[in-house]
DRENDREN-109337 format. One record per residue (C-alpha): x, y negated, z negated; residue in one letter. Coordinates in steps of 0.001 Angstrom, whole numbers, plus 500000, padded with zeros to 6 digits. Each point is the difference from the previous one (the first is absolute). Layout:
<zamars>
XYZA
...
</zamars>
This chain:
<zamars>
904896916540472756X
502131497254501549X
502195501271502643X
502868497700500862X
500553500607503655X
503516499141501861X
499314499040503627X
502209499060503165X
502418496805499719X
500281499879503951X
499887503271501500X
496835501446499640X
500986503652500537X
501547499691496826X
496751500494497886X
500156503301498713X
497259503013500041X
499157500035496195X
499086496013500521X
497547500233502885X
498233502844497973X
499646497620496809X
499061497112502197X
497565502312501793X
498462501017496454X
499843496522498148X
496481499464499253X
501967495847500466X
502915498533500716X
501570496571498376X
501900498307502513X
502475497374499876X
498981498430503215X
496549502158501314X
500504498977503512X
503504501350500003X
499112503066498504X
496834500190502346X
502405500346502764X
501723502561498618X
496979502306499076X
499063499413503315X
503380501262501611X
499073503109498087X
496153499816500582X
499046499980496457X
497170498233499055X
499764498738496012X
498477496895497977X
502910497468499550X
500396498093497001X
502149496810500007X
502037500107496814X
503124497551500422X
501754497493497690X
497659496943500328X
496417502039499016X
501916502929497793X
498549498235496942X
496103500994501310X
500665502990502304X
502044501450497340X
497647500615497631X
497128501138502639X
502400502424501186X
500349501805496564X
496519499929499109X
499665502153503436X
502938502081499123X
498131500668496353X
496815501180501852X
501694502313501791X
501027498673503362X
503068500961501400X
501955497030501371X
503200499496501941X
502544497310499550X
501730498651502999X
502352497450500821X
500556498147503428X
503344501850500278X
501917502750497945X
498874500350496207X
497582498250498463X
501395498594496471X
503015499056501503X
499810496024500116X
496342499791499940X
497238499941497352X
499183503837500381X
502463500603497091X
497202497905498003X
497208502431501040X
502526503396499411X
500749498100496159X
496320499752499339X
498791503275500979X
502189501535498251X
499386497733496477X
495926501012501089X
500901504048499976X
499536500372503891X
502207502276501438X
502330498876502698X
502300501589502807X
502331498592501979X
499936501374504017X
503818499242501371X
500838499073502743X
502346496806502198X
501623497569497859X
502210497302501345X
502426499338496953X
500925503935500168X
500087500066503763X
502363496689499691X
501518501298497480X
500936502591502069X
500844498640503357X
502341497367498142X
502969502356499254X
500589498545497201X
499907502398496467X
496683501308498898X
501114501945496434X
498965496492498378X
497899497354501665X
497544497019498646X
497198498866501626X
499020496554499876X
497022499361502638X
499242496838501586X
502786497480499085X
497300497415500016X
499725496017500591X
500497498342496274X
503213498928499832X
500413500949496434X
499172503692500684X
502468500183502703X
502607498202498388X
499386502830497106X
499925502408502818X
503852499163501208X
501456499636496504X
498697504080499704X
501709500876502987X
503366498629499171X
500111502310497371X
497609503038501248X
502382502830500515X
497432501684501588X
498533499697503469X
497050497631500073X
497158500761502630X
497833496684500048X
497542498527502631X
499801497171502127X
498149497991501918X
501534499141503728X
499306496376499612X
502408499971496833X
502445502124501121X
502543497590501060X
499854498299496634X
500314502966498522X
503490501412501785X
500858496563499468X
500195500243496443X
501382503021499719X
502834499049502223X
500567497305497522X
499746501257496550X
502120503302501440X
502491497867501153X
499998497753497106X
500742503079498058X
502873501053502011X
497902503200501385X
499206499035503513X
499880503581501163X
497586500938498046X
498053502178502318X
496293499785500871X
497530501711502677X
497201497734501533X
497098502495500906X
497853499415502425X
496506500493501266X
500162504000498379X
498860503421501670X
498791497448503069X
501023499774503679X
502350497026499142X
501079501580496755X
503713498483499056X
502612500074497671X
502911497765499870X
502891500459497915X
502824497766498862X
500659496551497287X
497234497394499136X
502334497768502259X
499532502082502888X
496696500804499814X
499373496138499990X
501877499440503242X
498106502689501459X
496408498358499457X
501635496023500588X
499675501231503422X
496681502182499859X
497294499045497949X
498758502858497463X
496755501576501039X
498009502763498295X
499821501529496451X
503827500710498160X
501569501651497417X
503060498823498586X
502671502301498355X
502577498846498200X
502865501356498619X
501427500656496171X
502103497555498548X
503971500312499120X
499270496959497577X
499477501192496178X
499153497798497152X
497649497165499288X
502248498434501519X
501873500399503651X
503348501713499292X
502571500383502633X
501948502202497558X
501000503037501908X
499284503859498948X
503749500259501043X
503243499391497668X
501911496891501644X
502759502455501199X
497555501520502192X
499172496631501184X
503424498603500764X
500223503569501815X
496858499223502276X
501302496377500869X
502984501679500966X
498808502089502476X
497190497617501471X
503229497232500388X
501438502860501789X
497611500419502493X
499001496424500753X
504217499253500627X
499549502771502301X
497528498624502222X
496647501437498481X
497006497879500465X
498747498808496260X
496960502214500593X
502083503254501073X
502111499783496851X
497259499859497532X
498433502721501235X
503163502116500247X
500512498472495932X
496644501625499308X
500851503351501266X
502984500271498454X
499432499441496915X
496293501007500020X
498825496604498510X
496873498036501196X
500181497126502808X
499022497374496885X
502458501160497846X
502702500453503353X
499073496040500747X
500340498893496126X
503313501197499829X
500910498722504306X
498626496535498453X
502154500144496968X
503133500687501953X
498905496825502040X
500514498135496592X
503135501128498911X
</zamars>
């Protein structure tokens, strides 16, 4: 049997009881990185073989793996961090045991998209998760057109060295869109002693790191869209009366000495409406 086995992302108290037992009772263990996974079977004074099985020799070990698993060894599946399969090649060894009739269970356990997921605030009925944005700048230009039009939150990856240019984009396509409060969470170095979360626009989150350099592994949520259509729609889900109405009131409260920032928010309560549909219709008065 192949047991996929969840392990810590940063806190290694997070492992749970039913994992140490199956790690404890692999005949071997596939590793993503052995001597990472050596240290953590030493933190736990468990002493197993360790097979590498990663994305640049998953074509060989692959294959020597299930001819072990069809002989009758029992083998556990670990990742460096969280569960294996997500945004590694263990979902290629998982596929073929299962097209080979071995049986397979899955061990849970820490996951960073959930846990971001989570911390961000932002809605979890309906989210999309799209891993590591990556470097090809075809992908990621793919990537952004989604997410103008992902009314979901999006839960993606990124690497600290990119990050700028990433919160850099997405401060521009949301403001080329007209959504510039679209809201995202930058998490940060998860379940460890620096863990952080910081929560705000793509705009802000860029100031923050102008001024500090990113450092250590991040999740990036993101989210839904207002936008609908193929293409980017400022029509509004309210009748123009109701608009007119809205203008109103925000006019109201800027001629009475509200700060621009104070009335939108007061515009969102009132009416119940969303800070990118409150500054659509604030920049539409601006046109009239």
């Amino acid at each position: 049997m192949l047991y996929v086995v969840a392990t810590p992302i940063g806190n290694l108290d997070d492992i749970t009881m039913r994992a140490l037992k199956t790690l404890e009772n692999a005949d071997i263990i596939a590793a993503e990185d052995t001597r990472h996974t050596l240290g953590l079977l030493e933190h736990f004074g468990i002493k197993k073989p360790l097979l590498s099985y990663y994305e640049h020799n998953k074509l060989s070990r692959g294959p020597e793996l299930i001819s072990k698993l069809k002989n009758g060894a029992e083998i556990a599946l670990v990742s460096d961090a969280g569960m294996p399969g997500i945004c590694d090649p263990g979902h290629e060894l998982i596929r073929d045991c299962i097209a080979e009739g071995i049986e397979v269970t899955v061990i849970p356990g820490a996951s960073a998209c959930v846990t971001a997921l989570v911390l961000s605030g932002l809605p979890t009925d309906g989210f999309i998760f799209e891993g590591f944005i990556g470097t090809d700048n075809k992908q990621r230009s793919a990537f952004f057109d989604r997410l103008m039009h992902e009314t979901r939150t999006t839960v993606c990856y990124e690497a600290p060295h990119r990050m700028r240019k990433t919160l850099s984009e997405l401060s521009d396509r949301f403001t080329q869109a007209g959504i510039p409060f679209r809201k995202i969470a930058v998490c940060r170095e998860l379940t460890k002693t620096h863990e952080e979360v910081i929560r705000g626009t793509a705009s802000e989150m860029l100031s923050r790191f102008e001024s500090d350099a990113p450092r250590g592994e991040f999740v990036i949520c993101i989210e839904g869209s207002t936008l609908s259509g193929a293409v980017p729609s400022h029509k509004s889900e309210h009748d123009a009366a109701d608009e007119a109405q809205m203008r109103e009131y925000y006019d109201s409260l800027i001629s009475g000495g509200s700060l621009p920032k104070e009335a939108m928010k007061a515009l969102t309560l009132k009416y119940g409406i969303s800070r990118n549909e409150a500054y659509r219709i604030v920049k539409l008065s601006e046109e009239l």
